[in-house]
C-alpha positions as a Markdown table, in Angstrom:
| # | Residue | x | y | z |
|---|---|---|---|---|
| 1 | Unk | -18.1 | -21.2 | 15.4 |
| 2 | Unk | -17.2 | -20.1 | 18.7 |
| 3 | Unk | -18.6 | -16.7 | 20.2 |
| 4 | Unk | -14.9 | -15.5 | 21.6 |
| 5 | Unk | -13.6 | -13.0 | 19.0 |
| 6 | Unk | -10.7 | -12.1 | 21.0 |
| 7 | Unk | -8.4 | -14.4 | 19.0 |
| 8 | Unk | -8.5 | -15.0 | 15.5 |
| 9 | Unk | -7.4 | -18.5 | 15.1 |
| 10 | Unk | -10.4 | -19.8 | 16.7 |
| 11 | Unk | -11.7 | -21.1 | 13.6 |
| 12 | Unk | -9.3 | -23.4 | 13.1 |
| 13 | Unk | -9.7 | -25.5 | 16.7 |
| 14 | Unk | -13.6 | -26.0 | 15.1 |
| 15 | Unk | -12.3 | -26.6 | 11.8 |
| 16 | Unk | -12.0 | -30.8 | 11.5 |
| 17 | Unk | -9.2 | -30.6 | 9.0 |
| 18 | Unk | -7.0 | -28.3 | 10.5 |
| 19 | Unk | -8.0 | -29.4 | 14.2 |
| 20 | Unk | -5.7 | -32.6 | 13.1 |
| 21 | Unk | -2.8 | -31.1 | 11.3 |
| 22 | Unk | -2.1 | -27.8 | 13.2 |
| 23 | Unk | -0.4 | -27.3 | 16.5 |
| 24 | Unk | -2.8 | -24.3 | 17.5 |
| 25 | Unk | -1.0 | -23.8 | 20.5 |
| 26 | Unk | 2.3 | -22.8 | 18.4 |
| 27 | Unk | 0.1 | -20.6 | 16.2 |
| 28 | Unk | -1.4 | -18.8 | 19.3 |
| 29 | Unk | 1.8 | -17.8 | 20.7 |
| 30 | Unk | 3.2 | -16.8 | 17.2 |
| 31 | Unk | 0.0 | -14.4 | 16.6 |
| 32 | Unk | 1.5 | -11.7 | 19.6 |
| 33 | Unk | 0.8 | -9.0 | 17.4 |
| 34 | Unk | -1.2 | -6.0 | 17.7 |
| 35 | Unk | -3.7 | -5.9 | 14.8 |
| 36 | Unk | -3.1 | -2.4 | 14.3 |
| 37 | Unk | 0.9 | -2.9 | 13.8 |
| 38 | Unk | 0.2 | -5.0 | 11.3 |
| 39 | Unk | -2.4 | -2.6 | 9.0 |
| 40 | Unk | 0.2 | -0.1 | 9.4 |
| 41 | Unk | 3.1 | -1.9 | 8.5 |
| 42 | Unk | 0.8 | -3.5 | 4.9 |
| 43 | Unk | -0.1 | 0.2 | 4.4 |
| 44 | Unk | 3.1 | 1.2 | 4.4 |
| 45 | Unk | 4.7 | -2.0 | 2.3 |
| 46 | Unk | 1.8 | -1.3 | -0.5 |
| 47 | Unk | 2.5 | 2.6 | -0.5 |
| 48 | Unk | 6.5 | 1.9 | -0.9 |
| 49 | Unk | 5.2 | -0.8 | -3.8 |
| 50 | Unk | 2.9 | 1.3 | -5.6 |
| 51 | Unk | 4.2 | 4.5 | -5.6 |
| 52 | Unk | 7.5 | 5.0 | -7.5 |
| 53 | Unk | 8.8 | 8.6 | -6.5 |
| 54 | Unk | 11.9 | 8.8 | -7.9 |
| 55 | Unk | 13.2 | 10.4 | -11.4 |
| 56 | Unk | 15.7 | 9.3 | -13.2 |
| 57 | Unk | 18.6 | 10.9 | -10.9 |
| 58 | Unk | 17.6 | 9.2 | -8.2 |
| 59 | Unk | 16.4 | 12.2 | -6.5 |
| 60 | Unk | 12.4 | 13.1 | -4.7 |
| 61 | Unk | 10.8 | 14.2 | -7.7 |
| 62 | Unk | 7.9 | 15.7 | -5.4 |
| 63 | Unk | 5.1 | 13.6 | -7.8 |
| 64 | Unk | 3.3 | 11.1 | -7.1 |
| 65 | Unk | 2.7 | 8.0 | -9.5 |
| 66 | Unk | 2.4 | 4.4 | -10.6 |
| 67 | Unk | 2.6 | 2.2 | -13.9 |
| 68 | Unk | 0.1 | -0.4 | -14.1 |
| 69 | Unk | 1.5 | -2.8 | -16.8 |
| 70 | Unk | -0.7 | -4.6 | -19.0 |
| 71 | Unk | -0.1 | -7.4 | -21.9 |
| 72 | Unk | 0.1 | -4.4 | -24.4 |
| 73 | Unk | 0.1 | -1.0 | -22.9 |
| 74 | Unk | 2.0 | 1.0 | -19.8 |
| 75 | Unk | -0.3 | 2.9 | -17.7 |
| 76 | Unk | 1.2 | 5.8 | -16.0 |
| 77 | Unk | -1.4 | 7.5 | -13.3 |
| 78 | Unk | 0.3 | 10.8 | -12.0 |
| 79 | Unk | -1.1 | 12.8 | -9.4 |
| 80 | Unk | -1.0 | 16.5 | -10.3 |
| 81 | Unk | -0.5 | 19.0 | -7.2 |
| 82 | Unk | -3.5 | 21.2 | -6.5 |
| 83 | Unk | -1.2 | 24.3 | -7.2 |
| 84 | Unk | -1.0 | 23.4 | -10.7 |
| 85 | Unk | -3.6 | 24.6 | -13.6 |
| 86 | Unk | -4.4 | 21.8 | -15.7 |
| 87 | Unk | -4.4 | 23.7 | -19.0 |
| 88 | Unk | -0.4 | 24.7 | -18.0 |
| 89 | Unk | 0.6 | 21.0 | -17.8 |
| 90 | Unk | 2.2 | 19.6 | -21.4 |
| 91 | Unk | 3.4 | 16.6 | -21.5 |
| 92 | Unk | 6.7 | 15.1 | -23.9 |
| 93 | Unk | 7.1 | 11.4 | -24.0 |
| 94 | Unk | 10.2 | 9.2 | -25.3 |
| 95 | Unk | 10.7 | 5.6 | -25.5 |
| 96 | Unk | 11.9 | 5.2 | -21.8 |
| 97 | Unk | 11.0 | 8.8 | -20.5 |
| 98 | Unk | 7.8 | 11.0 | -19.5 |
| 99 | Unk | 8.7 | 14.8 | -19.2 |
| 100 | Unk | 6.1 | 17.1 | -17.5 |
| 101 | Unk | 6.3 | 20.5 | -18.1 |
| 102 | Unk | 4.2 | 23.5 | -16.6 |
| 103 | Unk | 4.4 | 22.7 | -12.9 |
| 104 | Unk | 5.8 | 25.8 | -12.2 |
| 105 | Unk | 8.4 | 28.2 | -13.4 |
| 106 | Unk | 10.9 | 26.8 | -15.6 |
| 107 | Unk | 10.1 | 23.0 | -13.7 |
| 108 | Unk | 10.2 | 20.0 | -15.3 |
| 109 | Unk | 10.1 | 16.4 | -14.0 |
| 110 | Unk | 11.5 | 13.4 | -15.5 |
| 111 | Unk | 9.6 | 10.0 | -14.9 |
| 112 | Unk | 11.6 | 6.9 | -15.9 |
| 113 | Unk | 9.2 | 4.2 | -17.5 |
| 114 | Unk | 10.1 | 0.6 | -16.2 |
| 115 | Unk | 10.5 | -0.7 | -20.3 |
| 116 | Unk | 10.1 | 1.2 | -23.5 |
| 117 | Unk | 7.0 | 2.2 | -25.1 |
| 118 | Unk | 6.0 | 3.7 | -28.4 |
| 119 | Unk | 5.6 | 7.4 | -27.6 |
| 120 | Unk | 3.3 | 7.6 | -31.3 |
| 121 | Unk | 0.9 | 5.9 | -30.3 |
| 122 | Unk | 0.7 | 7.1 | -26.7 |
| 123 | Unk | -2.4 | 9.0 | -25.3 |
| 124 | Unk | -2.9 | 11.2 | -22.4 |
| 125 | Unk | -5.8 | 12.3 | -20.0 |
| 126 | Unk | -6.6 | 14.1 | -17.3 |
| 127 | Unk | -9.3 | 14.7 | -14.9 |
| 128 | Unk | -9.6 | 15.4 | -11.1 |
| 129 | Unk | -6.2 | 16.1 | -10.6 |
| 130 | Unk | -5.0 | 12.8 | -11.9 |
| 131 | Unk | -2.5 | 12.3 | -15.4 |
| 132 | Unk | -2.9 | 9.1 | -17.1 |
| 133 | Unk | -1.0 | 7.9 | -20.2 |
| 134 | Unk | -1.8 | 5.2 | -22.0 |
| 135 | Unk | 1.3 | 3.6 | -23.8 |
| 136 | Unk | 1.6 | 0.9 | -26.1 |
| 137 | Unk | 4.7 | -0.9 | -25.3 |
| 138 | Unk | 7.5 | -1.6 | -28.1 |
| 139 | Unk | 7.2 | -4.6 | -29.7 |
| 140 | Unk | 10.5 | -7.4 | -29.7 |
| 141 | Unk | 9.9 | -7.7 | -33.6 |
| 142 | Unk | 9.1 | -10.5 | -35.2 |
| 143 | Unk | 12.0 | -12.4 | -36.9 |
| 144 | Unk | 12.6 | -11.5 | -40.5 |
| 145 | Unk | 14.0 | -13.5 | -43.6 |
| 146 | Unk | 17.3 | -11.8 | -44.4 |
| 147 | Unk | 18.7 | -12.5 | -48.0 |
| 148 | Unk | 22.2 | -14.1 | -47.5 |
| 149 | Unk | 24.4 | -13.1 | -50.5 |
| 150 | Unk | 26.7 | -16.2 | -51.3 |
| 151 | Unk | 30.2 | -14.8 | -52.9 |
């Protein structure tokens, strides 16, 4: 491969395949952009994507957190302000809510989970700072014979 690191299509002039089906000189002009533009612009995409930071009334709700969605569980990692004891955090969970209690005086926030869960079943940990609850999502049903009374 060449030596000359300053641009980063250079692989693709070597390359035999792409040597005959690109127009490098297009691509060169197109790739203007300052490498460090770009890393900030994914960093900020992937921080907009991942962290969700909005309760149910639309407003800031001042935590940080993301669900990770599995085949059967919804995993909600919360970040827990340094402020905060850990033993004054409880935590109440319904079908399509997570309520966390103890932040501070009389403060509650409201998390809105993306699809319902079963809050029975659901488990809860913490450690370093970080909430995670593990939720088992609600099942469609299965289909069920219903007796049909003929009158």
């Amino acid at each position: 491969m060449s030596s000359n690191k300053s641009n980063p299509l250079d692989w693709l002039s070597e390359d035999p395949f792409f040597k005959k089906q690109l127009s490098l000189k297009a691509l060169e002009e197109q790739w203007k952009l300052d490498p460090n533009q770009i890393d900030s612009y994914v960093e900020k995409i992937i921080k907009e994507a991942t962290s969700s930071s909005l309760n149910n009334d639309g407003k800031s709700s001042g935590l940080h957190f993301e669900h990770v969605d599995t085949h059967n569980f919804l995993i909600s990692k919360i970040t827990i302000p340094s402020r905060v004891h850990p033993e004054n955090i409880w935590v109440q969970l319904n079908r399509t809510q997570i309520k966390i209690n103890g932040l501070s005086k009389e403060q509650s926030e409201i998390i809105q989970l993306p699809f319902p869960v079963n809050p029975e079943q659901s488990k809860a940990t913490y450690k370093q700072g970080s909430l995670q609850l593990r939720m088992p999502k609600m099942l469609s049903g299965r289909f069920r014979d219903i007796d049909v009374r003929y009158l």
